[in-house]
C-alpha positions in Angstrom: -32.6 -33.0 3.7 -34.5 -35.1 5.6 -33.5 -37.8 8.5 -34.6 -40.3 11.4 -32.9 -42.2 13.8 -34.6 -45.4 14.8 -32.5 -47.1 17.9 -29.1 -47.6 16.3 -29.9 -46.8 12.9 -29.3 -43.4 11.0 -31.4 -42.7 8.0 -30.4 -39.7 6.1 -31.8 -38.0 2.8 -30.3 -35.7 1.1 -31.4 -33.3 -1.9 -30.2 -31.8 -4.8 -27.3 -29.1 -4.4 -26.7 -29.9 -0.9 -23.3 -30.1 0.2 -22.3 -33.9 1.0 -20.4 -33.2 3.9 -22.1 -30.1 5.8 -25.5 -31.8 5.8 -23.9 -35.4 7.1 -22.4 -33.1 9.9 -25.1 -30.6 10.7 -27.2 -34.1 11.0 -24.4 -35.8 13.0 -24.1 -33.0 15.7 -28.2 -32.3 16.1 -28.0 -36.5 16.9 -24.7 -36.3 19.0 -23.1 -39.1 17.1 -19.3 -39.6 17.3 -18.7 -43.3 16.5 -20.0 -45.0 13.3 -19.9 -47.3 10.7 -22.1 -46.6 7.0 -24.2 -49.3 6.2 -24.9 -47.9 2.8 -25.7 -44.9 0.5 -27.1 -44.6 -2.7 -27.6 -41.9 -5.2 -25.4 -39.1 -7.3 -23.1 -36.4 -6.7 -21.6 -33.8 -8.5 -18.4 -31.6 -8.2 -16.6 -34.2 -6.3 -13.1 -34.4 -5.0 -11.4 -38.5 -4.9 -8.2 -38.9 -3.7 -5.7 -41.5 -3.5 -2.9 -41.9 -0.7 0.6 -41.6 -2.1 2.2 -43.6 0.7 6.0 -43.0 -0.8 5.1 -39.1 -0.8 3.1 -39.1 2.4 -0.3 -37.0 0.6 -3.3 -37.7 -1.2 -3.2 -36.9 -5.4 -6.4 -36.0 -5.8 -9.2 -35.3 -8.6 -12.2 -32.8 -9.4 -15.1 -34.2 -11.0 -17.9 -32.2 -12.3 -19.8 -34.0 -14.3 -22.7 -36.0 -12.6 -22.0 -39.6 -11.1 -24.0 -42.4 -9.9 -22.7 -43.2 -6.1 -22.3 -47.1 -6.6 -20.9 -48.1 -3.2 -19.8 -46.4 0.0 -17.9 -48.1 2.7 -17.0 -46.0 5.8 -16.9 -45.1 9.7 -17.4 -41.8 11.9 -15.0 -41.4 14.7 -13.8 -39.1 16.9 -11.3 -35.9 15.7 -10.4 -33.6 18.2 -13.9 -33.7 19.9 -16.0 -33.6 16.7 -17.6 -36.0 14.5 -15.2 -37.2 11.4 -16.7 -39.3 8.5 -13.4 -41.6 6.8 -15.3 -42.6 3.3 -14.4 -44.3 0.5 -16.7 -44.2 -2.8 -17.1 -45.9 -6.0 -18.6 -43.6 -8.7 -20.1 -44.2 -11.9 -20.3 -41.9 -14.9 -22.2 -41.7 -18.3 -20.0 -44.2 -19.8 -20.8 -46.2 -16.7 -17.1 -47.1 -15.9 -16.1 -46.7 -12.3 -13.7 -44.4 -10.1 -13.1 -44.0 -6.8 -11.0 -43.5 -3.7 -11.0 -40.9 -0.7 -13.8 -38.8 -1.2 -13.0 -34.9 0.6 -16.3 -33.2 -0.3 -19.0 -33.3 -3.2 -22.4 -31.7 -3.7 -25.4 -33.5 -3.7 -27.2 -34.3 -7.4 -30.3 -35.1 -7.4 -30.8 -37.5 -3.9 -28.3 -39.4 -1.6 -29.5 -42.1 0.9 -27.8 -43.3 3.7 -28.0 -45.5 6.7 -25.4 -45.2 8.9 -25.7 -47.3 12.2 -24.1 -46.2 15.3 -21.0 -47.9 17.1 -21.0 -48.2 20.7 -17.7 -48.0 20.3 -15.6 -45.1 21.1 -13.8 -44.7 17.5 -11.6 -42.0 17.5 -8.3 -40.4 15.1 -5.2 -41.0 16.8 -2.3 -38.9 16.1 0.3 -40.0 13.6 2.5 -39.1 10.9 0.9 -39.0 7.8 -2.2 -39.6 8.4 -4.4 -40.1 11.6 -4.9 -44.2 12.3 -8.7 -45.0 13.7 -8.2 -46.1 17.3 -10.4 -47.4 19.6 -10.9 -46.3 23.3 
């Protein structure tokens, strides 16, 4: 793993076998950012889990993937959960057959590289409390 901030502008490399989400938050902490929006990420990951909201049952269904992907497009924010940094991230995927999934993404390992910009809001985002799900709310 390997990162710089420059002013307003996160730039984060990850390596093979990393996990996805415990770098972006080790990173995220060392930084002290709780408000953000992903600019983009490229790369692959592996042993993923994609999810997609059920609003009539009020949870996600989701997936495991093994198998190796291409990460096509990322769209994103970090906010505020009870005090510590929360990334909300929704992925398209590609696989050998180069046909496309995606939805919620809830972790996946690192194959190969992933890198990401991320540029910090100045904006206090933050997860409200809800029912089903926490809204993004600004302070």
């Amino acid at each position: 793993m390997k990162y710089r901030l420059e002013g307003d502008v996160l730039f984060i490399r990850m390596d093979d076998g990393e996990d996805f989400y415990e770098t972006l938050y080790g990173i995220l902490k060392e930084v002290g950012w709780k408000s953000g929006v992903i600019l983009n990420a490229i790369g692959m990951l592996r042993e993923f889990e994609i999810g997609w909201f059920n609003v009539q049952k009020g949870t996600y269904e989701k997936e495991f993937v093994s198998m190796p992907h291409e990460l096509v497009s990322v769209q994103g924010n970090i906010s505020d959960r009870d005090g510590e940094a929360f990334a909300h991230f929704h992925v398209s995927l590609a696989g050998p057959a180069r046909n496309i999934i995606g939805g919620h993404l809830f972790k996946a390992t690192v194959c190969n590289t992933v890198e990401m910009f991320i540029m910090k809001s100045n904006l206090n985002l933050f997860r409200a409390q809800g029912g089903n799900f926490r809204p993004l709310d600004v302070a």
